[in-house]
N, C-alpha and C positions, 0 to 999 in steps of 0.2 A: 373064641376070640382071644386073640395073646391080653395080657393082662395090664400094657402100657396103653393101651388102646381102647381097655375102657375105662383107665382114669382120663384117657383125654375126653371120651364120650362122657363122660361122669362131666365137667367140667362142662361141656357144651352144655348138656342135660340142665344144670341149676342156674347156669348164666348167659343162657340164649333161652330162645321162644324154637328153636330148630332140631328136627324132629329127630330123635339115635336110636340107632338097634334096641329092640328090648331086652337082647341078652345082655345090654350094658348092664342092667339091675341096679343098684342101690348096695352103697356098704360106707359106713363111717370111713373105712381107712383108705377108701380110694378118692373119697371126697378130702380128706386130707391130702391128699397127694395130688387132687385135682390143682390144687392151688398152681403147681409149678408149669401149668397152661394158663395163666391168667392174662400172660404179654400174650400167648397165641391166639384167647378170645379175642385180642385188641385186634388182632389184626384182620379178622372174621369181621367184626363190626366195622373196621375202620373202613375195611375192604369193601364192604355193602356199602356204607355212608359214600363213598367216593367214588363206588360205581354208577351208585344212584344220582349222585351230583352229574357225573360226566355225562352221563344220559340225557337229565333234564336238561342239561348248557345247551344241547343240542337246538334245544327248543326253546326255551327260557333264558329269563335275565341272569346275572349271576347270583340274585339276591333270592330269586322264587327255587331257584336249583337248591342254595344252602338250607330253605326250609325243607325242598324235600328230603334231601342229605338227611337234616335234623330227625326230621320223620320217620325215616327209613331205619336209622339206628335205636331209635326210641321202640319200634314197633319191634325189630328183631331182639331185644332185649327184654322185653316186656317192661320196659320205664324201671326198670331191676335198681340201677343205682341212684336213677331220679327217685325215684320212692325213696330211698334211703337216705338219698340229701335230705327229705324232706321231714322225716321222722329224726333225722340227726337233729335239724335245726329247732322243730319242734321241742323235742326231750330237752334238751340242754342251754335250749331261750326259755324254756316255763318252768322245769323242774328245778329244785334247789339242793336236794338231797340226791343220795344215789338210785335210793329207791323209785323218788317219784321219777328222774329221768328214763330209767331203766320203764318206769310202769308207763309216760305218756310214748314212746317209743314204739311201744307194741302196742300202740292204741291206733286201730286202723283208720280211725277220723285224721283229717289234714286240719293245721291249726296256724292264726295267723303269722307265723314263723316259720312253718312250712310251706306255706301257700308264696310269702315272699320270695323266699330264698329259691322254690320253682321257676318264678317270672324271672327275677333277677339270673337266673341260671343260665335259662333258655336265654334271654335278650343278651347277657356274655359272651354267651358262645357265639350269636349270627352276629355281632358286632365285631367279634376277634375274628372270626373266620373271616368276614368281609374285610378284614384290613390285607389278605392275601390275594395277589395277582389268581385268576382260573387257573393258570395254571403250576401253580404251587398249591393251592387247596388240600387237591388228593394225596400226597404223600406227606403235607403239614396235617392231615385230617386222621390219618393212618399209623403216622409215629406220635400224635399225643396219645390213642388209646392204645397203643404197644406201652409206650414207656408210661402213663398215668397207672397201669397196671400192677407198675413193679411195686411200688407203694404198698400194698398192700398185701404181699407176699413178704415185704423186710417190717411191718408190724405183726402181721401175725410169726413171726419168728421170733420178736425180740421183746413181743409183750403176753399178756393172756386171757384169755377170755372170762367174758364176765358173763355168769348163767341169766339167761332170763327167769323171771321172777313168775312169769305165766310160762311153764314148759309147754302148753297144748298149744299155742299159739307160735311158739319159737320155729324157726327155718332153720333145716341142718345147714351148720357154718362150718368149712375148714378150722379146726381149732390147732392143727400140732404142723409145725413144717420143720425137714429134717435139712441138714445140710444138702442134700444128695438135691432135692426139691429147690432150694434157696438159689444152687449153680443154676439149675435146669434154666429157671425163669428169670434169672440173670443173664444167662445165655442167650436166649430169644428175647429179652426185652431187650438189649441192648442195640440189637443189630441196626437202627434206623439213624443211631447218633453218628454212624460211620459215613452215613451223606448230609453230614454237618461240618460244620468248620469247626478249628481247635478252639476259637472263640464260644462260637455256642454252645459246643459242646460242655467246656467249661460252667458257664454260665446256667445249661440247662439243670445238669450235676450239683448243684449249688443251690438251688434254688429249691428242686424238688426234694432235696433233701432236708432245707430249713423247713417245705412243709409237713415232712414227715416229720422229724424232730417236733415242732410245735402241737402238732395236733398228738402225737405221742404223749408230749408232756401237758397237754387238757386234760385227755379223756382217763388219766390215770391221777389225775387232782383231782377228779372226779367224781369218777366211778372206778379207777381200779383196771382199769383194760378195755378191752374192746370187745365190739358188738359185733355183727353184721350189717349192721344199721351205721357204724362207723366203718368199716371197709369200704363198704358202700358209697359215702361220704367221702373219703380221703381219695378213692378215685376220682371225682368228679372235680374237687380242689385239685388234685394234680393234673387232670386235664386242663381246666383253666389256665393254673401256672406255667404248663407248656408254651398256651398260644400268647400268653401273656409275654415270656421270653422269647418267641419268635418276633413278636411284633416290634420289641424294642428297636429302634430307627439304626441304631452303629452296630447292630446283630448282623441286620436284615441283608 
């Protein structure tokens, strides 16, 4: 198997639930370089979330369709960045120091900051979704988890990781992205803002950048870098941020 092709499988492998050749294997340096498919995962997930919508519209209202959507991407992920919201929120609403952040993060119990920040997630998302016409959904539903993606490929490039404190418990995380990685998945994240307007475009660019920036400059007040448990996290805020800048009324 050529060797770009199993860091794309590498990449499906630790960020879907969807099943890859076994001679993908396992190796640090492909899962680093996994990262520069992280907009291709978007569109894998975005892609099922809006198949599965279009399916159920057939049947259903528009509101029962976006919880299956909701469903459908939750399951094909294995709740991967939901879990992560949720241990973000956790670690960094209870803990005061680096340590104990770092220590209630990798604690598999869910805590009432994590348990919030779930509901409030989930009710975000089918309240922003439902503010789009049926037939805008699919492709508003497909460019937030393409471009929510990128996120997380210009942190893990411009920041650095922070070890878990429990290694037997820790998930291999991309920790090194090279320039060559940083194009790749700026290349493919980008391609969804070219069926936007200069307006939004603008706008979108702008925004998800102040969320990078801000959550860059927390989690390095804090602990010094990033988790996996905060990439995790900073996707699902820039998903938001997305639909949030679609919805605005003089975007739209």
């Amino acid at each position: 198997m050529p060797n770009e092709l199993k860091i794309f499988f590498t990449a499906v492998m630790f960020y879907t639930r969807i099943p890859v050749p076994a001679s993908t294997g396992y190796s640090p340096e492909n899962l680093n370089k996994a990262t520069r498919y992280f907009p291709l995962i978007g569109y894998i997930v975005g892609g099922a979330g809006a198949l599965a919508f279009l399916g159920a519209n057939t049947i259903f209202s528009v509101h029962i369709s976006i919880i299956v959507l909701l469903i459908v991407q939750i399951l094909l992920t294995g709740a991967f960045h939901e879990d992560a919201l949720s241990d973000f929120c956790d670690g960094f609403g209870g803990g005061y120091t680096k340590e104990k952040i770092l220590t209630i993060m990798k604690d598999s119990r869910i805590g009432t900051y994590g348990a919030v920040a779930l509901v409030m997630l989930l009710l975000s998302k089918f309240v922003l979704i439902n503010s789009f016409t049926a037939e805008k959904i699919p492709f508003i539903v497909i460019a937030a988890h393409v471009i929510s993606r990128l996120n997380p490929v210009f942190l893990i490039f411009s920041s650095n990781y922070v070890a878990d404190i429990d290694k037997s418990k820790s998930k291999p995380v991309g920790q090194k992205t090279s320039v060559k990685t940083l194009i790749i998945a700026v290349l493919i994240g980008l391609v969804p803002l070219f069926f936007v307007s200069l307006l939004q475009l603008a706008v979108i660019v702008f925004v998800e950048f102040l969320v990078l920036m801000y959550l860059r400059y927390y989690i390095h007040r804090h602990i010094g870098g990033y988790t996996g448990d905060v990439l995790g996290a900073l996707q699902q805020f820039s998903e938001i941020a997305f639909y949030l800048v679609m919805v605005i009324p003089f975007l739209s």
